[in-house]
C-alpha positions in Angstrom: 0.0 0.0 0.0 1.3 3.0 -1.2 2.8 5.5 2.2 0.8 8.3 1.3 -2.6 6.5 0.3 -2.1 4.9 3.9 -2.1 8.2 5.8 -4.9 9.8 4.0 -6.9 6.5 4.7 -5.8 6.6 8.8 -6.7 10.6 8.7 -10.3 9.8 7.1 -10.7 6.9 9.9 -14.1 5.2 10.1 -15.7 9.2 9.2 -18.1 8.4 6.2 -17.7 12.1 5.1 -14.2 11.6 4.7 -14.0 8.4 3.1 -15.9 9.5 0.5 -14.2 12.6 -0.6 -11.2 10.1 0.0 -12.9 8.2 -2.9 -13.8 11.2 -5.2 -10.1 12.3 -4.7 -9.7 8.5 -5.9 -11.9 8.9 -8.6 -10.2 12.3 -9.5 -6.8 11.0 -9.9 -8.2 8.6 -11.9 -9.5 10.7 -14.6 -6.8 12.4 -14.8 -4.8 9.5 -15.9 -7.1 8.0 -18.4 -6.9 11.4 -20.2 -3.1 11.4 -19.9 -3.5 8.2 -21.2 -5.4 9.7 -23.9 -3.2 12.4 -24.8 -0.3 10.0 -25.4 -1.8 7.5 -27.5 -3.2 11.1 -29.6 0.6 12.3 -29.9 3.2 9.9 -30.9 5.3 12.5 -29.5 4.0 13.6 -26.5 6.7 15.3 -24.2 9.3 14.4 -26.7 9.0 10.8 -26.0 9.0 7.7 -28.5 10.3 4.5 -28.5 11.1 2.6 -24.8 10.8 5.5 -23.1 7.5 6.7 -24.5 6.5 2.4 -23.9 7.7 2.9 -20.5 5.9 6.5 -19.5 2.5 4.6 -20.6 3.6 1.8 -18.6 4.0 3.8 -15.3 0.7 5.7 -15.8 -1.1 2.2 -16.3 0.8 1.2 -13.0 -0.4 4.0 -10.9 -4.1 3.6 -12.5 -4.3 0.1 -11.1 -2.9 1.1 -7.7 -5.8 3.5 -7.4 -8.4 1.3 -8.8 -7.2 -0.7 -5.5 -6.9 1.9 -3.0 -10.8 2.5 -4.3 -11.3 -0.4 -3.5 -10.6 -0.5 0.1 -12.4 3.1 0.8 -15.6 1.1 -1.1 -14.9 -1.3 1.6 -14.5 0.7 4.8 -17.5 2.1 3.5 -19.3 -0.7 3.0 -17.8 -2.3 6.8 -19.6 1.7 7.9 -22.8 1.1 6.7 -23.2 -2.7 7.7 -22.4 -1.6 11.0 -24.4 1.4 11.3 -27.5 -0.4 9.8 -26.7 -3.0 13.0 -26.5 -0.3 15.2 -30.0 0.9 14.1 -31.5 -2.0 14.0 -30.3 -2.6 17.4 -31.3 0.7 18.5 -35.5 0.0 17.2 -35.5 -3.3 19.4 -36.9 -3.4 22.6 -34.8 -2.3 25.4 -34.4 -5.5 27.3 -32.8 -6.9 24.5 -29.4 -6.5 24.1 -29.0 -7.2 27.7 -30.7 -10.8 26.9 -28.8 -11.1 23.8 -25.5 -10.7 25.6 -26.8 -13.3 28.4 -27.5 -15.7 25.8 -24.2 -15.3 24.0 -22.0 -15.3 27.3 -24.1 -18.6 28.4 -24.1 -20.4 24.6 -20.6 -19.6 23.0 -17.1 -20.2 24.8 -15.5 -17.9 26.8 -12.6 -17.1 24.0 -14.9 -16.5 21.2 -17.7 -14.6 23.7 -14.1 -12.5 24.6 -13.9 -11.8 20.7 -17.4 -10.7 20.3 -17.3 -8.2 23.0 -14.3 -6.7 21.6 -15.9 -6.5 18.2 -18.6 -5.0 19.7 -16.3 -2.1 21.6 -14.8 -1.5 18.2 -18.0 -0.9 16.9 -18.9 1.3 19.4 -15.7 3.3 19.0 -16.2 3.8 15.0 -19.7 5.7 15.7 
């Protein structure tokens, strides 16, 4: 993962606002290549370049188009994870009130301590993203 797609993804956090101008910056970048792209295969001498070194120029903007289209990817994701969770949280939220507190009861006394362990810090996690 590229350094700086890492820190813009760790500043825009689990904030649905941010990952999505996150993405649109994505998206942006993204355009912007295809019509680089463009304008090279218009010129056969854009920027002076033919031969390897043009081959090689349309090589690294091909490169850098498919690390976006993955760093997309993972903001689609995260936002995907936001939503999911958020939907859980509402529907959580519309249930009577006596039922998470049965819902945990029942999970403490059904699944094993490691994996009830696991869901609780899941469930923190959650918590902390909204």
């Amino acid at each position: 993962m590229d350094q700086r797609f890492a820190e813009r993804l760790a500043e825009a956090g689990w904030n649905k606002t941010k990952l999505i101008e996150l993405m649109n910056e994505l998206d942006k970048e993204k355009r912007d290549i295809k019509i680089g792209l463009r304008s090279i295969a218009q010129d056969p001498n854009f920027e002076g370049l033919v031969g390897k070194k043009r081959q090689y120029k349309i090589h690294q903007i091909k490169t850098k188009e498919r690390y976006l289209i993955e760093e997309r990817e993972i903001v689609r994701q995260r936002l995907g994870r936001l939503s999911r969770e958020l939907k859980g949280m509402n529907r959580a939220k519309n249930r009577e009130q006596n039922f998470p507190a049965a819902f945990v009861a029942a999970a403490e006394e059904m699944l094993d301590t490691e994996l009830f362990t696991e869901l609780e810090l899941r469930a923190v996690e959650i918590l902390g993203s909204t």
